[in-house]
MARNU-886228 format. One record per residue (C-alpha): x, y, z. Coordinates in nm, 2 decimals, padded with zeros to 4 digits. Layout:
[[X, Y, Z]],
...
***
This chain:
[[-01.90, -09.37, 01.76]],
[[-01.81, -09.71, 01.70]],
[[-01.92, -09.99, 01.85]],
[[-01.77, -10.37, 01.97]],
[[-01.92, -10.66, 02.17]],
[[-01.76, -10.88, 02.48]],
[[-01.89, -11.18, 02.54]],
[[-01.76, -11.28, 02.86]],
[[-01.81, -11.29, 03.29]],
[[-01.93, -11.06, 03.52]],
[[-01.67, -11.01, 03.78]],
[[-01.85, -10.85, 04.10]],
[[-01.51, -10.71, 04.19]],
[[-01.52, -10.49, 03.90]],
[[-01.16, -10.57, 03.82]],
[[-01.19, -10.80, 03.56]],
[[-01.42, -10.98, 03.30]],
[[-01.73, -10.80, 03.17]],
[[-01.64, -10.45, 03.41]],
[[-01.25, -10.46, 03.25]],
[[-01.39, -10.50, 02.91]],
[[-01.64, -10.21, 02.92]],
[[-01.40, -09.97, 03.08]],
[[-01.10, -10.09, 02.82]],
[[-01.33, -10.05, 02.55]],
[[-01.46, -09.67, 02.67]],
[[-01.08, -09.59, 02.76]],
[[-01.06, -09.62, 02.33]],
[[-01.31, -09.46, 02.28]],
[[-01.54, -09.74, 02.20]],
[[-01.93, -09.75, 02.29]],
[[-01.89, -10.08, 02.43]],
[[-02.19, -10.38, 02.44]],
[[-02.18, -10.68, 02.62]],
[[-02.34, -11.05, 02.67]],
[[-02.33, -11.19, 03.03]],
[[-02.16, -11.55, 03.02]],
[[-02.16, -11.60, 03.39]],
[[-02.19, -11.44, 03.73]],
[[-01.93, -11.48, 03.91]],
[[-01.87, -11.38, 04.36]],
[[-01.53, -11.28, 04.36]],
[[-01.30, -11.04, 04.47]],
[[-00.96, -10.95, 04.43]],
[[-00.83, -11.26, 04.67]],
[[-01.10, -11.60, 04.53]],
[[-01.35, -11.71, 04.36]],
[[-01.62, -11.78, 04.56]],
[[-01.87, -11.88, 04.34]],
[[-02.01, -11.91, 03.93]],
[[-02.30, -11.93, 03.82]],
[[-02.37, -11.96, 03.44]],
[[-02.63, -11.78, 03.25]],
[[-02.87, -12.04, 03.06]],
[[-02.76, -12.05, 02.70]],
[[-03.11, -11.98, 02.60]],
[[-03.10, -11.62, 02.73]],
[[-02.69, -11.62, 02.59]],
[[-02.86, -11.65, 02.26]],
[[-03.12, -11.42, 02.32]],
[[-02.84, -11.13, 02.45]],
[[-02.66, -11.19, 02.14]],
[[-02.93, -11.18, 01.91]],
[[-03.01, -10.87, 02.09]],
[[-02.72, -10.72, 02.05]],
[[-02.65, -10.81, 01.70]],
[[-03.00, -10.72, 01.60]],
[[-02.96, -10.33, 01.66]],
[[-02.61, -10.23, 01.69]],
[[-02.34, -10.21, 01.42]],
[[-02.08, -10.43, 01.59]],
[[-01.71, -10.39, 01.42]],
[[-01.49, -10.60, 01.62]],
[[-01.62, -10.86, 01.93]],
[[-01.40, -11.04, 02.22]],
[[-01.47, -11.37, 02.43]],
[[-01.34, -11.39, 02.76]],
[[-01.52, -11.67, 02.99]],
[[-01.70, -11.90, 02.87]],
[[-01.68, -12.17, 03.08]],
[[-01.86, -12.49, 02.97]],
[[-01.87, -12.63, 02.61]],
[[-02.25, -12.55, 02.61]],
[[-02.21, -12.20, 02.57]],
[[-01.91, -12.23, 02.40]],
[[-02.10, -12.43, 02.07]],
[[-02.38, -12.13, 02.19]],
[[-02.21, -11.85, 02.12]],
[[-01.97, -11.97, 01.84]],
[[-02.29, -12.08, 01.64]],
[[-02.46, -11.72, 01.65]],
[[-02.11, -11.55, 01.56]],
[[-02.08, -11.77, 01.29]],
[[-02.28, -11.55, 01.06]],
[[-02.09, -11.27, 01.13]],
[[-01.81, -11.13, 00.96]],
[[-01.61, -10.85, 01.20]],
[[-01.30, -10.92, 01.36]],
[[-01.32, -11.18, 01.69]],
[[-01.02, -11.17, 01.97]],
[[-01.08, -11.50, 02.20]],
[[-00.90, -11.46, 02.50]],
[[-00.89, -11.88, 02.63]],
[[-00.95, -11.77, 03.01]],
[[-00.90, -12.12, 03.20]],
[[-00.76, -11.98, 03.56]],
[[-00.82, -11.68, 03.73]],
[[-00.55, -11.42, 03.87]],
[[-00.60, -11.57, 04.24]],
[[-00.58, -11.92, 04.10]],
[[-00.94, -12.07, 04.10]],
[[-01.08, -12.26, 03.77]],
[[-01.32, -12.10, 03.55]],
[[-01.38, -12.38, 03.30]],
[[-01.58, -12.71, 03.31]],
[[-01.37, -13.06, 03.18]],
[[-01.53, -13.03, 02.79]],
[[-01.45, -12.67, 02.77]],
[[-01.14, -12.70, 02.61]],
[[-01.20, -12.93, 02.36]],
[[-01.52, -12.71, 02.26]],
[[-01.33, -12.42, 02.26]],
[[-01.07, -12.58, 01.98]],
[[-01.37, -12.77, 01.77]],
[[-01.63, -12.45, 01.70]],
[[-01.45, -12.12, 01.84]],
[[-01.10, -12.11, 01.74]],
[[-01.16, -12.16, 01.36]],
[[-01.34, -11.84, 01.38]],
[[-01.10, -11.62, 01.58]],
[[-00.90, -11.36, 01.41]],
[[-00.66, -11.36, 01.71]],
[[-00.59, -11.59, 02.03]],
[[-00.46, -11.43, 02.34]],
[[-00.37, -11.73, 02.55]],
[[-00.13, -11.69, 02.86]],
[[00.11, -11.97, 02.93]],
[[-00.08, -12.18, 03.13]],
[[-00.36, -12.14, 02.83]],
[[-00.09, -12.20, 02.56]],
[[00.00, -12.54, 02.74]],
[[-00.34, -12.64, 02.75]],
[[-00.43, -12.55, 02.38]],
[[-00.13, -12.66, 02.25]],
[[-00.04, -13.00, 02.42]],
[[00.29, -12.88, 02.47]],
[[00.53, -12.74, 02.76]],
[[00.64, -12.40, 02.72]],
[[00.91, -12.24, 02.97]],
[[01.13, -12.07, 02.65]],
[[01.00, -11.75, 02.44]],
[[01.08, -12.03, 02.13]],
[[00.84, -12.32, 02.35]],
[[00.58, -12.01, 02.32]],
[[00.67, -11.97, 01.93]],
[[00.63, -12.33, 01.86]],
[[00.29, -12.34, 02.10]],
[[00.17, -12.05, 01.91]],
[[00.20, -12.21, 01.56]],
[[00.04, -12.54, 01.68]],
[[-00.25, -12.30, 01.79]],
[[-00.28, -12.13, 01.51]],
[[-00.27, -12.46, 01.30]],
[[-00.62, -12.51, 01.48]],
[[-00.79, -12.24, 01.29]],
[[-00.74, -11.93, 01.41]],
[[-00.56, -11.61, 01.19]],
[[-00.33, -11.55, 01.48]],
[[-00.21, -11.63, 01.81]],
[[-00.05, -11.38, 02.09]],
[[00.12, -11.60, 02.36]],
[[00.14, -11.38, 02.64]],
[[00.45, -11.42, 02.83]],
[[00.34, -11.27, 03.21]],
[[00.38, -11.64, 03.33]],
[[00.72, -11.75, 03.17]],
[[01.05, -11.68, 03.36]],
[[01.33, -11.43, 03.21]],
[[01.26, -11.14, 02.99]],
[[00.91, -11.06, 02.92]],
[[00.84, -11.17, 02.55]],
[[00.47, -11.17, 02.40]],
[[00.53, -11.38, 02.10]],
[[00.29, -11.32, 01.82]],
[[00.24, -11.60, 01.54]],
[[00.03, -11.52, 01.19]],
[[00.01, -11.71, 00.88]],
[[00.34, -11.52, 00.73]],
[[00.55, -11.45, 01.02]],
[[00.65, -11.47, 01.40]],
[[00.73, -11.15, 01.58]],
[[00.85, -11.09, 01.92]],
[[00.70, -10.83, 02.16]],
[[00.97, -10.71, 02.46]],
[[00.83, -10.56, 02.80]],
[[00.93, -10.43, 03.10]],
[[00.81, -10.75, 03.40]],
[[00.66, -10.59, 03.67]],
[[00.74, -10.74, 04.01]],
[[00.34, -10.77, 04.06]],
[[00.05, -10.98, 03.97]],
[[-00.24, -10.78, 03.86]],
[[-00.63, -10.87, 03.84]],
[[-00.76, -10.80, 03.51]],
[[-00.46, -10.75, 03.23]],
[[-00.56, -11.04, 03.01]],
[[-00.86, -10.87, 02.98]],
[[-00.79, -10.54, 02.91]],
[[-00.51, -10.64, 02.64]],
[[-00.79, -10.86, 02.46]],
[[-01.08, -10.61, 02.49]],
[[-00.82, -10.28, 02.41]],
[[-00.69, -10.45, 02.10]],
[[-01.10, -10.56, 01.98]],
[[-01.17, -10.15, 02.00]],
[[-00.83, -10.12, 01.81]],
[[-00.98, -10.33, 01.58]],
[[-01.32, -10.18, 01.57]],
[[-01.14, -09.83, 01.50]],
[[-00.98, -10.00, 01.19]],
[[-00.65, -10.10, 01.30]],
[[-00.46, -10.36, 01.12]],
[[-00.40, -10.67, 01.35]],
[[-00.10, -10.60, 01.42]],
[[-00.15, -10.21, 01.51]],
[[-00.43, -10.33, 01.76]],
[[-00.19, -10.62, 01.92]],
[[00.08, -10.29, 02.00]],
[[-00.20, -10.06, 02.09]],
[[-00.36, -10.33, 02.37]],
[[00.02, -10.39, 02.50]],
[[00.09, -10.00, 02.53]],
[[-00.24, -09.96, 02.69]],
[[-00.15, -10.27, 02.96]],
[[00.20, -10.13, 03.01]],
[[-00.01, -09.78, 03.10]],
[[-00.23, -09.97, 03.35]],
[[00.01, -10.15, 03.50]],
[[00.19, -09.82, 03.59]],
[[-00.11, -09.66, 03.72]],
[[-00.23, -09.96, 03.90]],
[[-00.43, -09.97, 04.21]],
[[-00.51, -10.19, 04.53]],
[[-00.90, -10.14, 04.58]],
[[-00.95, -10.47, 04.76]],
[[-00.76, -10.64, 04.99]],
[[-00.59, -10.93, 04.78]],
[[-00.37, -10.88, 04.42]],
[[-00.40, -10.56, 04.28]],
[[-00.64, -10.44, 03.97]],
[[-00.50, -10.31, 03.66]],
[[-00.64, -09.97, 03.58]],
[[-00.80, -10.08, 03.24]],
[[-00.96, -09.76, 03.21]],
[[-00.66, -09.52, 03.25]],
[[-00.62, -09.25, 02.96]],
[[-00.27, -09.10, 02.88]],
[[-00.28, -08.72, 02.93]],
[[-00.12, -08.64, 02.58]],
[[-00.20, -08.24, 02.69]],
[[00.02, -08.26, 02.99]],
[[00.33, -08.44, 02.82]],
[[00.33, -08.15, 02.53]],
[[00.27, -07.91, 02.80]],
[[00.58, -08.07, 02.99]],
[[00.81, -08.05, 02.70]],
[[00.65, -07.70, 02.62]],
[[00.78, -07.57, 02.89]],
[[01.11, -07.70, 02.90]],
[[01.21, -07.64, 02.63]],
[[01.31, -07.27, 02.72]],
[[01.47, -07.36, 03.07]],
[[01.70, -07.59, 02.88]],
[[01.84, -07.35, 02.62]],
[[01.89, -07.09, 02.93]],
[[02.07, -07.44, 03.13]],
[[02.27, -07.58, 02.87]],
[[02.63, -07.47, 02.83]],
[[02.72, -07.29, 02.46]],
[[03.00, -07.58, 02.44]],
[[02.77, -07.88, 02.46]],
[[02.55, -07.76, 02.21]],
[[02.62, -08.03, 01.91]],
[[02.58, -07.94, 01.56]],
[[02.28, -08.13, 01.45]],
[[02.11, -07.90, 01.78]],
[[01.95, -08.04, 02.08]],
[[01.63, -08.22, 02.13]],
[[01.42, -08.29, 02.45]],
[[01.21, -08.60, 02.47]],
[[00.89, -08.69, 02.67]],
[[00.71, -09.02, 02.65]],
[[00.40, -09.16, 02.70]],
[[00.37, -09.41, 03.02]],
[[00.34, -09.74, 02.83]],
[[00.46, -09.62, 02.51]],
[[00.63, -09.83, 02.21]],
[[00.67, -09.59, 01.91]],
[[00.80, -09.28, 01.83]],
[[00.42, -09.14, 01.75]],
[[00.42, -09.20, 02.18]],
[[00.68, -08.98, 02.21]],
[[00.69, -08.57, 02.24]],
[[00.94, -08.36, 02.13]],
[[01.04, -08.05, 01.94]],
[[00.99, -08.02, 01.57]],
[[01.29, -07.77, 01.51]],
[[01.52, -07.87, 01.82]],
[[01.69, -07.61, 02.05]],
[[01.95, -07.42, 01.83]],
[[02.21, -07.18, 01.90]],
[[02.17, -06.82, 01.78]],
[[02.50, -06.60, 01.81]],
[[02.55, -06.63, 02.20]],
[[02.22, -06.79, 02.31]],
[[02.01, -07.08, 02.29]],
[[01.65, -07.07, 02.12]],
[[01.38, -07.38, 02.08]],
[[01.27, -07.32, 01.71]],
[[00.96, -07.47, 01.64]],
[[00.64, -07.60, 01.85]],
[[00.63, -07.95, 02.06]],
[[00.45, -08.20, 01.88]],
[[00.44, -08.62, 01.94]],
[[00.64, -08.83, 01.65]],
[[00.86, -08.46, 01.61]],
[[01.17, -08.62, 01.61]],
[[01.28, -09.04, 01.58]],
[[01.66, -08.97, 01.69]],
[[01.50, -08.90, 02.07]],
[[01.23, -09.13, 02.02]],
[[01.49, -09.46, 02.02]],
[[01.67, -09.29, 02.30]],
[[01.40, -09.34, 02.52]],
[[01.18, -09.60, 02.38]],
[[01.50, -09.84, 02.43]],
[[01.55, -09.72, 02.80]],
[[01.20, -09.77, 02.86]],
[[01.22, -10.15, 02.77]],
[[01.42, -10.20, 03.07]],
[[01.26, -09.96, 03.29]],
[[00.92, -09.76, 03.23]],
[[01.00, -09.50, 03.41]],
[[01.29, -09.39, 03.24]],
[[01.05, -09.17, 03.00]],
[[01.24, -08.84, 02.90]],
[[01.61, -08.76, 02.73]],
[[01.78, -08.48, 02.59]],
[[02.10, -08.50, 02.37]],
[[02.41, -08.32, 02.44]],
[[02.76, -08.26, 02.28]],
[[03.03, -08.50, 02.44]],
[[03.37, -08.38, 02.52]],
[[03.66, -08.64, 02.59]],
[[03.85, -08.34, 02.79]],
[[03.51, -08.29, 03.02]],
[[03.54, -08.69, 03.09]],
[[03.70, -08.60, 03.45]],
[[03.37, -08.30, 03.55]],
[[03.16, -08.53, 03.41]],
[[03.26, -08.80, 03.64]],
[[03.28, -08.53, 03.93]],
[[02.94, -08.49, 03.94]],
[[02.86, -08.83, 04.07]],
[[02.61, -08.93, 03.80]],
[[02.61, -09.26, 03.66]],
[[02.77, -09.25, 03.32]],
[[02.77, -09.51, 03.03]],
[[02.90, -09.55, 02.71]],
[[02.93, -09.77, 02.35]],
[[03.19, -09.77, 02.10]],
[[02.98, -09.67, 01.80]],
[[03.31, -09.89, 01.60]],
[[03.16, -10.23, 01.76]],
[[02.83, -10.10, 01.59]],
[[02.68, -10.42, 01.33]],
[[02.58, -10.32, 01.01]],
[[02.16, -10.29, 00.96]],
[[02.14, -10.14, 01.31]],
[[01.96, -09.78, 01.43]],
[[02.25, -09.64, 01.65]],
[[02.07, -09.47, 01.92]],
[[01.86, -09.83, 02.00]],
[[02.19, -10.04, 01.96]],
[[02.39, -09.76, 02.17]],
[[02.16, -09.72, 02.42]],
[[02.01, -10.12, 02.49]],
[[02.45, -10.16, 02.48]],
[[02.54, -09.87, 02.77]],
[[02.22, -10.00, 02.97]],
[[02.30, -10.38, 02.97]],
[[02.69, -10.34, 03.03]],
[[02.61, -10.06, 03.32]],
[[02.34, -10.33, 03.45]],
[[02.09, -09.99, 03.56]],
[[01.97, -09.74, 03.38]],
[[02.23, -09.47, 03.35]],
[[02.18, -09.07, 03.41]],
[[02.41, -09.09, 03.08]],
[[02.49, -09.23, 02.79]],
[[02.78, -09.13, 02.58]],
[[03.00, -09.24, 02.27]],
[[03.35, -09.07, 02.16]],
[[03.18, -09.05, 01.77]],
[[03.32, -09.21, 01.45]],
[[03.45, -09.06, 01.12]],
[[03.18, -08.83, 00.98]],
[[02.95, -08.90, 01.32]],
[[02.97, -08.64, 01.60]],
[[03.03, -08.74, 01.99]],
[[02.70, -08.70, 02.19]],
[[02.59, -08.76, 02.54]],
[[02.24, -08.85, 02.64]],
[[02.08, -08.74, 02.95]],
[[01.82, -08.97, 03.08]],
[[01.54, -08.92, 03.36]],
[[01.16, -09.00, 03.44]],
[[01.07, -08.67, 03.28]],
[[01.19, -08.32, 03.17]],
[[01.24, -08.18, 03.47]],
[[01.40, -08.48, 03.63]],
[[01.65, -08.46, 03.31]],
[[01.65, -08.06, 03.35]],
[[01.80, -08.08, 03.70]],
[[02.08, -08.38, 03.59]],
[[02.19, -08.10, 03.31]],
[[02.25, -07.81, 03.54]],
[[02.45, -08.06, 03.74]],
[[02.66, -08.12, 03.46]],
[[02.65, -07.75, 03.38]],
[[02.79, -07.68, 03.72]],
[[03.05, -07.94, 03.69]],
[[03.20, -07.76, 03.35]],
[[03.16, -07.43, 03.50]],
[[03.34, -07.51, 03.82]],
***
């Protein structure tokens, strides 16, 4: 098992620092090590008190640490003053693995966990040796030296961050207004992350993004792979989120997707759909059924079947097993709905018939459509198409359907929270046709 290092607070709420770190980083499976910054009396509504560790025994946890264990990848979190700041940054400076510095200035319930020389320690003898930077807004402004209220303010901030020495920057974009944008900035590009903004404020998510993307790291992952992995795995806690204390709720840092029960779930479907599903809505390229992760971002999150549901003379049969990254075409489908809701997590495609417009409507579901003719050049059609139906119906629709194109087939998409959620809209529809 691999191993990786935080270097950061001891929150005796358990919902952040240190505990958030250690739970992220088993979560990964990650044997996880840590060196005690501070000790902090807090809860989940103040901070009632910090003490910090002398930076002799700092030094001495450190050397402890680095001593024995074979650390691959290592994360600050709060550091506090610019004494243990210069502390730790001079003993890491003879290593070589992979460092994330999350700049933690302000805790969730508002109180200040920094000293006045902190910042200006933090640029001099810790950033030039970060190989990412996971400020928030707030932490961006105060790195920076500039005002960010615009995903392009948090570009701009980024690159002025980055220009202080570290590889890259992630300016996390919980605190500005709009659209949720994480905007990451490296030495050869600018990319822009999209999420779904939760109406809550959680204890602990800076922390598990910074400490689930170090065990990325220390599992080998590219930068970049490790920046998508930490946000998939903060979208998963902030649906499985819980209120332990009596102030904000914690994120669940140490939640673990059950990958089992999602094949299982599409497993099983799979044969109730081919006995739901009408002969006559069965389009030629077959039928798929989709199943997603909760938090997930790629098609390797997403379950489907690896041969479709087919027709057979008068029948419908699934042809091959369930298996996650099976089948991109469904993946989009729900990957794109999920970006504007996260609960929207399952779809299955359907053949479209304009003469079935009127049943369709009958059955009181809420349809939506694109005209795949207004469809740019360069674009995947089921991620166009669906973002399109989604933002012009303003919700998330039950469907989504287009009338086809020369050489492209008419389809309908059934969306829902899972299969059987998507299972039930179908036999609606069924019904409908039938009636």
């Amino acid at each position: 098992m691999r191993t990786a290092l935080t270097v950061a607070g001891s929150d005796s709420g358990g919902g952040a620092g240190i505990q958030a770190d250690l739970k992220s980083f088993a979560a990964a499976g990650v044997h996880g090590t840590s060196v005690v910054t501070c000790v902090t009396a807090q809860n989940t509504r103040s901070v009632d008190s910090i003490y910090a560790i002398p930076v002799a025994e700092i030094r001495k946890q450190l050397r402890s640490v680095l001593g024995d264990f074979h650390v691959r990848a290592a994360k600050t979190g709060m550091l506090y003053s610019a004494d243990i700041v210069r502390t730790v940054a001079d003993v890491l400076r003879r290593t070589t693995f992979p460092l994330v510095v999350d700049p933690v200035m302000v805790a969730t319930v508002g109180a200040s966990l920094e000293t006045h020389d902190f910042r200006d320690a933090l640029v001099e003898h810790l950033l030039p040796r970060a190989t990412l930077v996971t400020p928030n807004r707030r932490e961006a402004e105060r790195l920076s030296g500039m005002r960010i209220r615009t995903a392009d303010d948090a570009e701009r901030a980024g690159r002025a961050i980055r220009k202080l020495g570290p590889d890259a920057v992630l300016v996390k974009g919980g605190h500005i207004a709009g659209t949720l944008v994480d905007v990451f900035v490296d030495a050869r590009h600018s990319q822009r992350f999209f999420g779904y903004r939760h109406d809550k404020n959680l204890h602990g998510a800076g922390c598990t993004l910074a400490a689930s993307a170090t065990a990325r790291l220390a599992l080998g992952d590219s930068l970049l792979q490790a920046v998508e992995s930490a946000r998939r795995r903060v979208a998963s806690g902030f649906l499985s989120s819980y209120r332990a204390g009596r102030g904000v709720e914690i994120i669940n840092s140490h939640v673990v997707p059950d990958r089992y029960a999602i094949w299982l779930a599409v497993t099983e479907a799979a044969p109730r759909f081919a006995r739901a599903i009408p002969l006559e809505l069965v389009p030629e390229v077959g039928i798929n059924i989709g199943f997603a992760l909760p938090g997930a971002s790629t098609p390797d999150d997403v379950c489907a079947l690896r041969g479709r549901i087919v027709r057979i003379g008068d029948r419908l049969e699934p042809i091959g097993p369930a298996a996650f990254g099976a089948s991109t075409h469904v993946a989009r489908i729900i990957l794109t709905a999920i970006r504007f809701h996260p609960g929207c997590r399952s779809a299955v495609n359907l053949k479209y018939r304009k003469k079935n417009a009127r049943r369709l409507r009958s059955t009181r579901l809420v349809l939506a459509s694109f005209d795949r003719a207004a469809e740019p050049k360069g674009v995947s059609t089921m991620e166009w198409g669906t973002e399109r139906a989604i933002v012009e119906a303003g919700t998330i629709p039950d469907v989504v359907y287009d009338e086809g194109a020369v050489g492209k087939e008419a389809m309908m998409r059934v969306l829902g929270t899972d299969p059987v959620d998507v299972l039930r809209k179908v036999r609606r529809i069924g019904r409908a046709l039938t009636a």
